[in-house]
C-alpha positions in Angstrom: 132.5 33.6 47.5 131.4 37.0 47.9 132.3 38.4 51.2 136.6 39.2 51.7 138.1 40.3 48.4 141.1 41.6 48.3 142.2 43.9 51.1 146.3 43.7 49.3 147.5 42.6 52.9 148.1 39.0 52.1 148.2 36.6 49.0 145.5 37.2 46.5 144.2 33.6 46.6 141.8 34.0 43.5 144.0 35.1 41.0 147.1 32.9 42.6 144.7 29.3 41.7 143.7 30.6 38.5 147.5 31.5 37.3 148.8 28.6 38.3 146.0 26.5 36.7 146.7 28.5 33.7 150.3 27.0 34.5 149.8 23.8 35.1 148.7 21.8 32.1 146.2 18.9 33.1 145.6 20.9 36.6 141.3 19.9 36.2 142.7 16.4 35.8 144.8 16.2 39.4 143.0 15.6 42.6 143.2 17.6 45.9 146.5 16.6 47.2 148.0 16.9 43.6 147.0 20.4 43.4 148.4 21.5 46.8 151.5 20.1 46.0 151.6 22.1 42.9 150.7 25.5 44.5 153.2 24.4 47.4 155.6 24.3 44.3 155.0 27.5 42.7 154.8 29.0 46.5 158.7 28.6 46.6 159.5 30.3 43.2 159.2 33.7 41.7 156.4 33.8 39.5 158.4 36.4 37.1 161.7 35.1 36.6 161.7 31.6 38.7 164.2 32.5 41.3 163.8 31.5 45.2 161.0 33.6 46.1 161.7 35.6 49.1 158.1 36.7 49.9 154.7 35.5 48.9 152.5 38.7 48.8 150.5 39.9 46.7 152.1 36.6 44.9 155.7 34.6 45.1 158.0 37.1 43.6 162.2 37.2 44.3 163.7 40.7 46.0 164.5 42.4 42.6 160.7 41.3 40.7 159.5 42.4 43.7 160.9 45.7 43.6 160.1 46.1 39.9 156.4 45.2 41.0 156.4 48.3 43.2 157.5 50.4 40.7 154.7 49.4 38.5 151.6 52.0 37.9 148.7 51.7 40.1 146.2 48.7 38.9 145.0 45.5 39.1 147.1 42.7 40.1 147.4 41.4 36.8 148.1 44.7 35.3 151.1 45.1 37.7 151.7 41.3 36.8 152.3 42.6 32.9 154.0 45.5 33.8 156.6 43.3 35.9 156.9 40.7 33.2 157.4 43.6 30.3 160.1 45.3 32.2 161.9 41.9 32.9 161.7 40.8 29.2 163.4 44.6 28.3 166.0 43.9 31.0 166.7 40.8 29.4 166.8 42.0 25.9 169.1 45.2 26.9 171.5 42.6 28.5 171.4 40.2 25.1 172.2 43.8 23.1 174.8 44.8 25.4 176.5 41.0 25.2 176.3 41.2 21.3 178.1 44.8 21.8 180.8 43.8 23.4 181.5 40.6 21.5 181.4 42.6 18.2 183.9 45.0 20.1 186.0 41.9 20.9 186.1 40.8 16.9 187.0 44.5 15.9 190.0 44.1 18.1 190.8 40.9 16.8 190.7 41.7 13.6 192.9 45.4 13.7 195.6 43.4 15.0 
């Protein structure tokens, strides 16, 4: 439709169907009570990490993706979107790093004994 749009008060309906059909393999293939079942589905979740979602708006995102989605630049929704996923994909990769640190810092000590 063309009249409402976005007004960034509640869900953003739009782009919420079309990520979760991009989501759900087979989605054109389920009928109508199917499909609510699966939004109902992704409604409880955090999009970004898959966590309990503790609010819904602009989409399902936990507490913490949620404040890294207010941090993010000023933009579309998907631009915040990419912005929240990058940030949570270098948060990841800093904890792998730091892991791998600390187990090469265990070996050293192993091995000066």
């Amino acid at each position: 439709g063309g009249s409402g749009g976005g007004d960034g008060t509640g869900p953003n309906y739009e782009f919420i169907v079309r990520e979760i059909a991009n989501r759900q393999k087979g989605w054109d293939g389920l009928s109508d009570s199917e499909r609510v079942t699966a939004v109902v589905l992704e409604f409880k979740k955090c999009w970004y990490c898959g966590l309990g979602a503790s609010r819904c708006s602009p989409v399902p995102m936990c507490k913490r993706c949620f404040r890294i989605f207010n941090d993010a630049p000023d933009g579309t929704l998907e631009q915040k979107s990419e912005y929240v996923k990058r940030q949570r994909d270098a948060n990841a990769a800093a904890a792998e790093d730091r892991a791998k640190a600390d187990a090469e810092q265990h070996t050293k000590l192993l091995d000066s004994s």
